[in-house]
C-alpha atoms as a printed R data frame, in Angstrom:
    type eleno elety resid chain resno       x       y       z
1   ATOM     1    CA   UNK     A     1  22.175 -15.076  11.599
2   ATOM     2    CA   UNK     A     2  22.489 -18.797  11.517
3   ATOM     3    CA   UNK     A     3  19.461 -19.827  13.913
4   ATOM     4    CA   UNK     A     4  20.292 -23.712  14.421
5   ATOM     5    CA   UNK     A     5  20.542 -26.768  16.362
6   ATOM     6    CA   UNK     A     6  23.499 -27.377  15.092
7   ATOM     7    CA   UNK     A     7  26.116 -25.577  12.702
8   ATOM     8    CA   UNK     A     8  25.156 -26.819   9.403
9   ATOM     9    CA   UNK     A     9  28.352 -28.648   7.496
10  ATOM    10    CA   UNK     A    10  29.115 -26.462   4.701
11  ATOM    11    CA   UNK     A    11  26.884 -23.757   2.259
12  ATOM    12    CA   UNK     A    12  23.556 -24.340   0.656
13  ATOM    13    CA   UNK     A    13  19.950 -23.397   2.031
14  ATOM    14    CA   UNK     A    14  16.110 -16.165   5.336
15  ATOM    15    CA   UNK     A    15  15.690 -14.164   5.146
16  ATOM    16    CA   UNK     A    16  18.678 -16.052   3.379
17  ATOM    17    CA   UNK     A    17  21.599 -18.497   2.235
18  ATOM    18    CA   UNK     A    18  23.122 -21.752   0.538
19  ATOM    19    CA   UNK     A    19  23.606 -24.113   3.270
20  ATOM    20    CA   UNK     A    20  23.255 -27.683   3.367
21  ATOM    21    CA   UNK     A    21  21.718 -29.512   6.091
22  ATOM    22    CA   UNK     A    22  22.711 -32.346   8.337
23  ATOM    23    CA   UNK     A    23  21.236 -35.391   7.770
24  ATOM    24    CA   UNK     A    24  19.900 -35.499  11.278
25  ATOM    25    CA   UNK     A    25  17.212 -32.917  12.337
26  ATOM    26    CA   UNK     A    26  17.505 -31.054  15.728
27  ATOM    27    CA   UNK     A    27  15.893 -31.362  18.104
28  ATOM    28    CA   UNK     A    28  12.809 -28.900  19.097
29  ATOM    29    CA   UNK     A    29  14.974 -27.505  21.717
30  ATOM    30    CA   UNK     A    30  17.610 -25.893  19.257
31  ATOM    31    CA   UNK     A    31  20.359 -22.823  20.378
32  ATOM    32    CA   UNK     A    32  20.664 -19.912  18.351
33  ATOM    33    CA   UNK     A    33  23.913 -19.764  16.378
34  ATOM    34    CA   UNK     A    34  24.874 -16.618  14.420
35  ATOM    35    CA   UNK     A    35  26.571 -17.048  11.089
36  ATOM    36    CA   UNK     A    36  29.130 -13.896  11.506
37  ATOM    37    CA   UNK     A    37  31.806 -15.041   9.440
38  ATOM    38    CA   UNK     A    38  32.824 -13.803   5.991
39  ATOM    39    CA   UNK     A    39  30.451 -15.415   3.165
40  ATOM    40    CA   UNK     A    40  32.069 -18.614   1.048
41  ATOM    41    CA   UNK     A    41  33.433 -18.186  -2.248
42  ATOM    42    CA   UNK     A    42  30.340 -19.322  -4.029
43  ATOM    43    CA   UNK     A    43  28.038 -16.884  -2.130
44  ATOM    44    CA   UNK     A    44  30.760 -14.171  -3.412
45  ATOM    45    CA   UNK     A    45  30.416 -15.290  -6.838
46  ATOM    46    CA   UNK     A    46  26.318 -14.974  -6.552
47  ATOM    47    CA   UNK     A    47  26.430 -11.298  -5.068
48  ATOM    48    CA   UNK     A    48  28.762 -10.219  -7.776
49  ATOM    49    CA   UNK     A    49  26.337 -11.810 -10.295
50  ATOM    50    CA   UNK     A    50  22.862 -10.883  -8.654
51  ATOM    51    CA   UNK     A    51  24.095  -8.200  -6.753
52  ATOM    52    CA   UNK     A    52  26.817  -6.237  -8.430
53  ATOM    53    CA   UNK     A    53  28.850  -6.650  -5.497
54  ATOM    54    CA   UNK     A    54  32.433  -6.583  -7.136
55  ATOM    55    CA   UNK     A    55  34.953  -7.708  -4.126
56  ATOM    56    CA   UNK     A    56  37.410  -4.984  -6.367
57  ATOM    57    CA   UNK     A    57  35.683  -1.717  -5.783
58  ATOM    58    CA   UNK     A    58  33.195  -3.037  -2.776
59  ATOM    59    CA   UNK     A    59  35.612  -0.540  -0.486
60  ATOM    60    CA   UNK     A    60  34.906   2.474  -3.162
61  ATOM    61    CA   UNK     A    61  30.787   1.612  -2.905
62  ATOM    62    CA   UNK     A    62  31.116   1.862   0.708
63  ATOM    63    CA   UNK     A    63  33.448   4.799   1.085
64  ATOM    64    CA   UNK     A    64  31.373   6.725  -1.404
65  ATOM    65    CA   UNK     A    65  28.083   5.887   0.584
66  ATOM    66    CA   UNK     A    66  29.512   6.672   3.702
67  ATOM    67    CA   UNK     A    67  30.519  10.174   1.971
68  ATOM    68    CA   UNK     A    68  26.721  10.666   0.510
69  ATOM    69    CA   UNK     A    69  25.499  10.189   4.678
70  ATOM    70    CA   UNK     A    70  27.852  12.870   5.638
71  ATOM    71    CA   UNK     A    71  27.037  15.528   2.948
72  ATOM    72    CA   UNK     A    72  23.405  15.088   2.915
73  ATOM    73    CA   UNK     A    73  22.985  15.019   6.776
74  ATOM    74    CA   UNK     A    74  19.782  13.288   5.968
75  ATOM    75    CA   UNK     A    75  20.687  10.848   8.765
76  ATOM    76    CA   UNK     A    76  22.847  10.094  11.242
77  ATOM    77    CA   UNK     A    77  23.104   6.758  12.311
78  ATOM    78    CA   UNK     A    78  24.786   5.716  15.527
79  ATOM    79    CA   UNK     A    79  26.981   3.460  13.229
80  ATOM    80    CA   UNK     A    80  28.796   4.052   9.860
81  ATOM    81    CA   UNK     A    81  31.224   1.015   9.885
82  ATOM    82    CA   UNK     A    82  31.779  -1.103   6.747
83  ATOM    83    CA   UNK     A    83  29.916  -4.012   8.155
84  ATOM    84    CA   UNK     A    84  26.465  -2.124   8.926
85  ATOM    85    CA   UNK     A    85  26.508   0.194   5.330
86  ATOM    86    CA   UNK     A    86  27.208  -2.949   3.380
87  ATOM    87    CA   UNK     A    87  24.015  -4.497   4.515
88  ATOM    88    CA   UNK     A    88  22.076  -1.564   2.724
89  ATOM    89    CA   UNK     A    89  24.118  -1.822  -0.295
90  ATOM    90    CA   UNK     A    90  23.431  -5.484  -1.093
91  ATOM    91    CA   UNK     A    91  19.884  -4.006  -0.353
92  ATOM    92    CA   UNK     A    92  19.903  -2.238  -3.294
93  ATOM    93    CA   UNK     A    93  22.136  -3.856  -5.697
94  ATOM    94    CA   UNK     A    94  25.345  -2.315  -4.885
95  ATOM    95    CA   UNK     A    95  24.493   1.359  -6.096
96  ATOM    96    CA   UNK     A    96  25.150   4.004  -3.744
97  ATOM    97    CA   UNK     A    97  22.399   6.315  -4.007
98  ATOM    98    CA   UNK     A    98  19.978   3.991  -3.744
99  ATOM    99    CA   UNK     A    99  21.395   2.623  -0.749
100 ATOM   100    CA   UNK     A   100  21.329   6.459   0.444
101 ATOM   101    CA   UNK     A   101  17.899   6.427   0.018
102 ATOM   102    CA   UNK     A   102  17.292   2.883   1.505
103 ATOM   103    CA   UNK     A   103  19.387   3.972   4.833
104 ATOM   104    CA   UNK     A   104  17.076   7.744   5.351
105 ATOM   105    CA   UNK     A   105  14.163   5.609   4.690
106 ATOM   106    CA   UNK     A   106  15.197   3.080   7.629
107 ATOM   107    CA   UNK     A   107  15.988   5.754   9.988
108 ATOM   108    CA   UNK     A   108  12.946   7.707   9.257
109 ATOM   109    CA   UNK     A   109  10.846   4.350   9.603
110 ATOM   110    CA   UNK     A   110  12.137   3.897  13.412
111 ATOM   111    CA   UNK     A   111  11.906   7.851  14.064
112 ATOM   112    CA   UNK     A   112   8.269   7.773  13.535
113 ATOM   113    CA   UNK     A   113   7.171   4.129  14.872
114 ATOM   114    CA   UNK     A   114   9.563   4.181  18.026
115 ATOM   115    CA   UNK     A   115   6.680   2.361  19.920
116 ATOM   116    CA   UNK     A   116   8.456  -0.696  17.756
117 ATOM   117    CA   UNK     A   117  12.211   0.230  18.908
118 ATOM   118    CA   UNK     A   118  11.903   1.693  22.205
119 ATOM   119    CA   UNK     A   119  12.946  -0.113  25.420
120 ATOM   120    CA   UNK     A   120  11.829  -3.464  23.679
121 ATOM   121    CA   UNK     A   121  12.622  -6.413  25.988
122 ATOM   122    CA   UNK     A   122  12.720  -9.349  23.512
123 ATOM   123    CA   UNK     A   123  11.723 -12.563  25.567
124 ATOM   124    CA   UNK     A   124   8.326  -9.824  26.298
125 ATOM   125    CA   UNK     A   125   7.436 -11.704  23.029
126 ATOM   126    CA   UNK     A   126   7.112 -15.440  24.060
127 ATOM   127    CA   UNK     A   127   3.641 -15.127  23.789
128 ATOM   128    CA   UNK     A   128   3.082 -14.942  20.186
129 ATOM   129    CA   UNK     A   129   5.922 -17.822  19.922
130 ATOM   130    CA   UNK     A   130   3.131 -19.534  22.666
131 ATOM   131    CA   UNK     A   131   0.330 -18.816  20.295
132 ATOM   132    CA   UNK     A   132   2.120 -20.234  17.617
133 ATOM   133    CA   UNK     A   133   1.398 -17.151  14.998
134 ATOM   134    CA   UNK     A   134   5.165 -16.925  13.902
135 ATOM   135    CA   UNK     A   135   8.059 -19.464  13.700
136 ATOM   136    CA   UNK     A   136  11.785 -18.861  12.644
137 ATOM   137    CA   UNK     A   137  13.000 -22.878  11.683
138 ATOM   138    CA   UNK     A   138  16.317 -23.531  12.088
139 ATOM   139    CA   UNK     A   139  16.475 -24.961   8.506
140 ATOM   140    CA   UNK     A   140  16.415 -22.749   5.336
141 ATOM   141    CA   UNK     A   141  14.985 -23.418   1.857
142 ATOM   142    CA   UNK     A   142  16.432 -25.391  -1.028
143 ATOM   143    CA   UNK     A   143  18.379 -22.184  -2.239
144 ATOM   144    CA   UNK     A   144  19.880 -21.430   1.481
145 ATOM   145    CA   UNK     A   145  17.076 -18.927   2.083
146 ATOM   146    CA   UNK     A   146  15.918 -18.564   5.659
147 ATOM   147    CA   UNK     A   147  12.094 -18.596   6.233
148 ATOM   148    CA   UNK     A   148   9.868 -17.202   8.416
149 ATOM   149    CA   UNK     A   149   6.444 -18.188   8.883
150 ATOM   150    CA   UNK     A   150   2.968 -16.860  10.183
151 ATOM   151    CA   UNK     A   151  -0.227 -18.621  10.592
152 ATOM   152    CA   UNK     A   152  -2.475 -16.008  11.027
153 ATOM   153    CA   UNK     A   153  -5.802 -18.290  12.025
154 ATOM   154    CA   UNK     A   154  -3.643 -18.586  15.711
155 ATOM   155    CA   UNK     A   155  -4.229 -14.540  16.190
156 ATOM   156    CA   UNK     A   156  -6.262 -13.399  18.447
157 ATOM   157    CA   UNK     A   157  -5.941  -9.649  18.638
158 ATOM   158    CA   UNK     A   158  -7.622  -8.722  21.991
159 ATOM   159    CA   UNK     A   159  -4.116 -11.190  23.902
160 ATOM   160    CA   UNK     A   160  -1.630 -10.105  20.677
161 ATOM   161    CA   UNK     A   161  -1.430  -6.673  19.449
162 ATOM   162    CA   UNK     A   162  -0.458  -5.574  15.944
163 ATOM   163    CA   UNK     A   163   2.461  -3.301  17.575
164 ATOM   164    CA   UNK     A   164   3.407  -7.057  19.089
165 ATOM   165    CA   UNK     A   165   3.290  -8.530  15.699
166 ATOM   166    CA   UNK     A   166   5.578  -5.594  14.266
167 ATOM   167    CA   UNK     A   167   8.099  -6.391  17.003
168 ATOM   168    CA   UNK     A   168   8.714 -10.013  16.565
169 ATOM   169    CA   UNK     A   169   9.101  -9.086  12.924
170 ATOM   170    CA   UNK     A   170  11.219  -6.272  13.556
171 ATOM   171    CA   UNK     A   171  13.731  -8.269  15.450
172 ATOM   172    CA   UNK     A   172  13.601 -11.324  13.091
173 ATOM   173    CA   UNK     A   173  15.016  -9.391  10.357
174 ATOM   174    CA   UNK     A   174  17.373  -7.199  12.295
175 ATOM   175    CA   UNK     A   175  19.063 -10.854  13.782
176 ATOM   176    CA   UNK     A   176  18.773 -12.384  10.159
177 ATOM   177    CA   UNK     A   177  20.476  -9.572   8.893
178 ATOM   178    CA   UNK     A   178  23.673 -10.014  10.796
179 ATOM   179    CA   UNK     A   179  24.447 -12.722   8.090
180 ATOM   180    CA   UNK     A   180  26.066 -12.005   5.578
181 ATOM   181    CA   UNK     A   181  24.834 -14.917   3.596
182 ATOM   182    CA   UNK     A   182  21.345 -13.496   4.241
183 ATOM   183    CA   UNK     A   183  22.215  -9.975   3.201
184 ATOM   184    CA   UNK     A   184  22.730 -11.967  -0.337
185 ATOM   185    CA   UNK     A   185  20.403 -14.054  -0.706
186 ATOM   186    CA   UNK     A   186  17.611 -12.390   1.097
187 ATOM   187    CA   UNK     A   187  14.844 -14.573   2.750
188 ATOM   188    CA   UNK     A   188  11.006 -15.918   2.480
189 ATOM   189    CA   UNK     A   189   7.886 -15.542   4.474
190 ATOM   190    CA   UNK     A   190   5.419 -18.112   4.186
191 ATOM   191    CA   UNK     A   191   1.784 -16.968   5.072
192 ATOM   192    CA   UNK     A   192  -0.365 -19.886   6.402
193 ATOM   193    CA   UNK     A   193  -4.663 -17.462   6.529
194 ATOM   194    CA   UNK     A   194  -6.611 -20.921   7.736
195 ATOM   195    CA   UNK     A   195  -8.482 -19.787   9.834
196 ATOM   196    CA   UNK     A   196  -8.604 -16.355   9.558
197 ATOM   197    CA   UNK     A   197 -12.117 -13.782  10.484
198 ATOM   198    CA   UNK     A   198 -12.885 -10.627  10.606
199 ATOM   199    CA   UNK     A   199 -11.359  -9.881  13.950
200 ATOM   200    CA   UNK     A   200  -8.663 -10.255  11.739
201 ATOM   201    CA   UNK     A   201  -9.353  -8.246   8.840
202 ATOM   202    CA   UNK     A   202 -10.394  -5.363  11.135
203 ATOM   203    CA   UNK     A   203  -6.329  -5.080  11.881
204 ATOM   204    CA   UNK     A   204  -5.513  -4.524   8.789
205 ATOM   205    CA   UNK     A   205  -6.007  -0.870   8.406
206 ATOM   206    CA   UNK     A   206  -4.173   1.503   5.900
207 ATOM   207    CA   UNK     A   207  -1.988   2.412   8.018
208 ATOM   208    CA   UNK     A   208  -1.047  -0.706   9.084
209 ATOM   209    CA   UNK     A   209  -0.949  -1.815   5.649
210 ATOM   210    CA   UNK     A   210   1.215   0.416   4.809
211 ATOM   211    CA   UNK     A   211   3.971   0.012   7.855
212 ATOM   212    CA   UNK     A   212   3.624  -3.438   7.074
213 ATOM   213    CA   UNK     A   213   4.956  -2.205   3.215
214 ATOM   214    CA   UNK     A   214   7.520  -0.144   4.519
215 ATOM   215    CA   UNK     A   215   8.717  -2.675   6.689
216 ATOM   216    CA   UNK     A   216   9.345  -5.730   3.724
217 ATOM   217    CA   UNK     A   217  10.244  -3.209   0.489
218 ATOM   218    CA   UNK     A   218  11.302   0.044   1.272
219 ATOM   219    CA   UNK     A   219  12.750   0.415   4.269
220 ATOM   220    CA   UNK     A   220  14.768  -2.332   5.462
221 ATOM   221    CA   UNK     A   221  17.846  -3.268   4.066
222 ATOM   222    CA   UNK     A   222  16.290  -6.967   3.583
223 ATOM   223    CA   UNK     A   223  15.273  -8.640   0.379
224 ATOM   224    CA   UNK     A   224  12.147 -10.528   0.716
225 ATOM   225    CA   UNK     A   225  12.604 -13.116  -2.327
226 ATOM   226    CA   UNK     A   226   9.244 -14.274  -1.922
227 ATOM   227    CA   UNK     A   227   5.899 -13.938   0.084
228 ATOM   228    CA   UNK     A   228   3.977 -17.610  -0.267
229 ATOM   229    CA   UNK     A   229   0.086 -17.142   0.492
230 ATOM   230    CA   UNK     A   230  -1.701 -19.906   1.574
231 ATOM   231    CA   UNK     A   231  -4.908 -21.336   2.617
232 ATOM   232    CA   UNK     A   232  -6.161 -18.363   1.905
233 ATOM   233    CA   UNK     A   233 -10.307 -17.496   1.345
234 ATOM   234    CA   UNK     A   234 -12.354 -14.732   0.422
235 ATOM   235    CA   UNK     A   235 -11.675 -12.934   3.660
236 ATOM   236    CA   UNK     A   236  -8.050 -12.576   2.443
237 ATOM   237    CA   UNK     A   237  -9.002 -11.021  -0.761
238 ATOM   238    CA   UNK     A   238 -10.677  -8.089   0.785
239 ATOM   239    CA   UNK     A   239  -7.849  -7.938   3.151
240 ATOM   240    CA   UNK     A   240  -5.282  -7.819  -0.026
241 ATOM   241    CA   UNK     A   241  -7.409  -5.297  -1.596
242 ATOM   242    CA   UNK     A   242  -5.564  -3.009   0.581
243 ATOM   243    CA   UNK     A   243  -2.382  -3.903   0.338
244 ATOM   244    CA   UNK     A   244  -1.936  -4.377  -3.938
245 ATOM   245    CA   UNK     A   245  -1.927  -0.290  -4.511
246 ATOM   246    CA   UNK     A   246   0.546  -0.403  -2.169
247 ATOM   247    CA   UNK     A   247   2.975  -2.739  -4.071
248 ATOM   248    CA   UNK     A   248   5.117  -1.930  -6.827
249 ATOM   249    CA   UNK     A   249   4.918  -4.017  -9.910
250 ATOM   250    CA   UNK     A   250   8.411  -6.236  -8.922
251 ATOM   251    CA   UNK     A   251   6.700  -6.781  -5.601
252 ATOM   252    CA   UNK     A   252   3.579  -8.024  -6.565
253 ATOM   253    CA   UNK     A   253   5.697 -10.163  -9.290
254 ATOM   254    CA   UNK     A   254   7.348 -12.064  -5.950
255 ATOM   255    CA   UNK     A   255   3.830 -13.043  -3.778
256 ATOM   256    CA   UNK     A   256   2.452 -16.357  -4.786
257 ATOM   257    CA   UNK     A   257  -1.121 -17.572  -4.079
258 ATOM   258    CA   UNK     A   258  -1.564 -21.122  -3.382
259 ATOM   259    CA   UNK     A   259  -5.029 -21.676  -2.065
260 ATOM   260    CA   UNK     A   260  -5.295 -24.689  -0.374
261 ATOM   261    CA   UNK     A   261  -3.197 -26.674  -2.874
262 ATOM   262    CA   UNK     A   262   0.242 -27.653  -0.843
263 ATOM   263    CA   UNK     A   263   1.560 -29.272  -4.214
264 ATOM   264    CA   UNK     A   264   1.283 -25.809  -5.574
265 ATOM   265    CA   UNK     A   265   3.603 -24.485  -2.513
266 ATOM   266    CA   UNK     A   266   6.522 -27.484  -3.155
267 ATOM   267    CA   UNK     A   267   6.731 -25.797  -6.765
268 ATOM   268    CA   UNK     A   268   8.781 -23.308  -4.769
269 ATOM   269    CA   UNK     A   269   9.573 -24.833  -1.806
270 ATOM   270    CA   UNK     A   270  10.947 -28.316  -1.751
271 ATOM   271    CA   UNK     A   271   8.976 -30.371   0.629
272 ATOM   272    CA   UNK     A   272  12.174 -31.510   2.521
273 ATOM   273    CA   UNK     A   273  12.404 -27.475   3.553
274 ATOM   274    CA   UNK     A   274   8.768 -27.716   5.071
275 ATOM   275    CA   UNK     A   275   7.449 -28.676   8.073
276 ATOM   276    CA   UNK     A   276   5.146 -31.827   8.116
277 ATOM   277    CA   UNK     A   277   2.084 -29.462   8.561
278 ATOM   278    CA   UNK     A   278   2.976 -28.156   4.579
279 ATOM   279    CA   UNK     A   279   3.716 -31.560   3.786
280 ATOM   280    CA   UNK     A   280   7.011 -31.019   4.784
281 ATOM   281    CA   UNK     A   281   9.370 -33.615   7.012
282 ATOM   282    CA   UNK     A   282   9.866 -31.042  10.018
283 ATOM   283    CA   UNK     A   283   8.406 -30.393  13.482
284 ATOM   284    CA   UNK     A   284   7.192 -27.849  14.056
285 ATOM   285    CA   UNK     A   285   9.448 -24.875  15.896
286 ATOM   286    CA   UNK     A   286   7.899 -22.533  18.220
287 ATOM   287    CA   UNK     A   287   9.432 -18.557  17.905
288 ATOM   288    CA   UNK     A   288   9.435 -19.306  22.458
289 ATOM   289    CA   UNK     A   289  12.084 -21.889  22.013
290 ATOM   290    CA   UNK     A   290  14.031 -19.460  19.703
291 ATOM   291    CA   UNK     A   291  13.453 -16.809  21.788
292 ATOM   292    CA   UNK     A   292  14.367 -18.300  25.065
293 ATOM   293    CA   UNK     A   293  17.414 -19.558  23.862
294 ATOM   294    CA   UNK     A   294  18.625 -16.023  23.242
295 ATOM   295    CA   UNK     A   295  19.215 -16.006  26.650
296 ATOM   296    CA   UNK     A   296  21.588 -18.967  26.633
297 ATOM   297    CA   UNK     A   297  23.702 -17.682  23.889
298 ATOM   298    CA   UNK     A   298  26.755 -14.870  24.513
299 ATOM   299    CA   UNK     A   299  27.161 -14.192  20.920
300 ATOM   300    CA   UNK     A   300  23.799 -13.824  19.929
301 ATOM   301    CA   UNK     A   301  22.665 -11.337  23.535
302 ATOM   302    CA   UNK     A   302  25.682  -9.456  22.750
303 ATOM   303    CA   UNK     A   303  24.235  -8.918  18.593
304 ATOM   304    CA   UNK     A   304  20.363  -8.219  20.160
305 ATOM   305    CA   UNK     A   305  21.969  -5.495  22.730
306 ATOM   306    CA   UNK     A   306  23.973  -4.247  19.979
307 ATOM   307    CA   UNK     A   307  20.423  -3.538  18.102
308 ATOM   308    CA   UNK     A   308  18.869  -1.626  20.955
309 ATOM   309    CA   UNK     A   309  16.725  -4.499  22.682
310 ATOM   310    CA   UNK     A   310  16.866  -5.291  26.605
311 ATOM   311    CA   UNK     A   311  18.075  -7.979  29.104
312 ATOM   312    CA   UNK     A   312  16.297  -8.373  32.412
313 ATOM   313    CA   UNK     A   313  19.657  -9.792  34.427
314 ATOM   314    CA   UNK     A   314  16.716 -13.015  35.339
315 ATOM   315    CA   UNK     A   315  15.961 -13.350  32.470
316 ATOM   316    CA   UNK     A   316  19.783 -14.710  31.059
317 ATOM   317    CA   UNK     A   317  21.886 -17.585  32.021
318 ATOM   318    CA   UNK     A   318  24.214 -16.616  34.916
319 ATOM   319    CA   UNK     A   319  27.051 -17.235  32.421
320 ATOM   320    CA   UNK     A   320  25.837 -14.821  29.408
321 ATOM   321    CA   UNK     A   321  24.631 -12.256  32.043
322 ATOM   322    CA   UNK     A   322  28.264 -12.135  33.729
323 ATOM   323    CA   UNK     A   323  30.114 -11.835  29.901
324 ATOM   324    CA   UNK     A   324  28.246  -9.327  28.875
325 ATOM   325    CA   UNK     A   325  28.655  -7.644  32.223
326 ATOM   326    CA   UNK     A   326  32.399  -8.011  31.931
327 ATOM   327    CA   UNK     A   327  32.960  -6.722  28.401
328 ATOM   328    CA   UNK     A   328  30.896  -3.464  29.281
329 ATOM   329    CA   UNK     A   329  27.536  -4.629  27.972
330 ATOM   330    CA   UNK     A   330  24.316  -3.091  29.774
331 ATOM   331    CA   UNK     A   331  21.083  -5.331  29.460
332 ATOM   332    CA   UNK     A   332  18.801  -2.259  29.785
C-alpha cells in the first residue's frame, strides 16, 4: 500500500519497497494511495533472488498451497485467490508448507484475539494518531522499505489501551500488505522509549508479549526486516527481558539497539529517510492525518472494507460513501 502525498516517480524506497522519492516533500496533509499494481522488473528480480519466487513455477507454489488448505482443513479462509495466498508465500520464502503453516497460524491468531478484528471502525483510532504514539510516513527507507514508527514516552495507558495499540498495528500491516512491493521487501519499525515509566512497563505482560511476537514473526504474512530501538534506558531492559525468550535466534539477529546515539540509527537508516526529530529532513506525520484521509480515498475504503473494518456513512466523503454504495459495498 503506497501511503503518499503524491505517487512517487518510479521504484526505490514498509513494511516495504524500492521507490524513489520526489524531490519535493508533501505536504502534512497527504492522501493515501495504494500501490496495487504488479511489482517492476527489478523488484521481480529481488524476490526470485531473496525470495525464491521463480515467475516460472509461482502458479505451481500457489496451486499446490491452495491444495495443502483444502486437504488439511486446518483453515478455511474466506479467500483462496492467487493474490491473497501469494502474500503468505513471499512470507515464507516461497515454500509451500511453510506458508501452510504461516496461513493456520494467522487464522488461529484472529480466532482467539477477535477483540482485535471484530466490528473495528478504523477512524475509532485517531486518538493514538492525536497522541502521537504511532506514525505511518508517506516516505520509505533507502532500500524502498516502508516504516512505521512508535514513540512510546507519548502512551498513556489509562486514555490508550493495549487492545488500541494492537489495532492500529493490526491494520497498518494488513493495508501495507496489499503491496506487492511490500510483500517483497518487507518493512521496519522504528521504536523511539524516551520517555518511557513504569505505567508503561506494567503493559507489558507475557501475554502481551507474546501477541505482540505472534503478531511481527509468526503469524502474519509480513517480514519485519528490522526493529530499531532507541532512546532506550534501563526501564526498557527489564521490559525486553520478557520479550528475548520469546525470539528466535534470526529475530533477535534483526533488532538493533541504539541508545541515545542517532548517528548509530543513520548506520541503517539514511538520514534523508528520517524525520527531523531522528535527525532526519521530514515533518513529522501524524497516523490522524493518515487515518482521516481513508475516508477521502475510494480505492483505499474499498481495500479496508475488504479486510473486515467499518464505515460510519459520516464518517466518509459523500463521494467515496456513494461508490462504495453503488458497487455493493456495506460500511458496517
Amino acid at each position: 500500500m503506497n501511503f503518499c502525498s503524491r505517487r512517487y516517480a518510479a521504484c526505490a524506497p514498509t513494511f516495504v519497497l524500492l521507490f524513489v522519492l520526489r524531490a519535493e516533500m508533501p505536504t502534512p496533509d497527504y492522501c493515501v494511495e495504494l500501490d496495487l499494481g504488479d511489482p517492476p522488473t527489478e523488484l521481480i528480480e529481488y524476490a526470485q533472488q531473496h525470495l525464491g519466487e521463480d515467475p516460472n513455477t509461482r502458479l505451481q507454489a500457489i496451486y499446490e498451497l491452495r491444495e495443502m488448505i483444502y486437504e488439511r482443513g486446518e483453515c478455511t479462509p474466506p479467500r483462496m485467490d492467487d493474490d491473497f495466498l501469494i502474500k503468505f508465500l513471499r512470507a515464507r520464502q516461497f515454500i509451500p508448507k511453510r506458508a501452510h503453516r504461516l496461513i493456520v497460524n494467522y487464522y488461529k491468531f484472529r480466532e482467539d484475539n477477535p477483540e482485535l478484528f471484530d466490528n473495528i471502525f478504523p477512524l475509532d483510532l485517531r486518538k493514538i494518531g492525536d497522541a502521537s504514539v504511532i506514525a505511518v510516513p508517506p516516505y520509505r527507507d533507502q532500500d524502498g522499505r516502508r516504516l512505521l514508527f512508535y514513540r512510546i514516552g507519548c502512551w498513556n495507558p489509562k486514555v490508550i489501551s493495549v487492545e488500541d495499540l494492537f489495532k492500529a498495528t493490526i491494520m497498518a500491516l494488513e493495508l501495507g500488505l496489499l503491496e506487492q512491493r511490500s510483500q517483497i521487501l518487507g518493512g521496519v519499525a522504528v521504536f523511539d522509549l524516551e520517555n518511557i515509566g513504569t505505567q508503561h512497563a506494567w503493559q507489558v505482560t507475557p501475554s502481551v508479549a507474546s501477541k505482540m511476537v505472534k503478531l511481527m514473526v509468526s503469524c502474519f504474512p509480513v517480514t519485519t526486516y528490522a526493529i530499531h530501538i532507541i532512546n532506550h534506558s534501563w526501564m526498557f531492559d527489564k521490559i525486553y527481558n520478557i520479550f528475548k525468550p520469546l525470539l528466535n535466534p534470526a529475530m533477535r539477529s534483526r533488532i538493533y539497539f541504539h541508545g541515545h546515539d542517532l548517528s548509530s540509527l543513520h548506520k541503517h537508516i539514511s538520514p534523508g529517510h528520517l524525520p527531523e526529530r531522528y535527525g532526519g529532513t521530514w515533518p513529522d506525520y501524524s497516523y490522524t492525518v493518515w487515518l482521516n484521509s481513508l475516508k477521502k480515498n475510494y480505492a483505499v475504503a474499498k481495500e479496508v472494507i475488504n479486510y473486515g473494518y467499518n464505515f460510519r456513512e459520516e464518517e466518509l466523503d459523500p463521494e467515496v460513501a456513494k461508490q462504495l454504495k453503488d458497487n455493493g459495498f456495506k460500511l458496517y
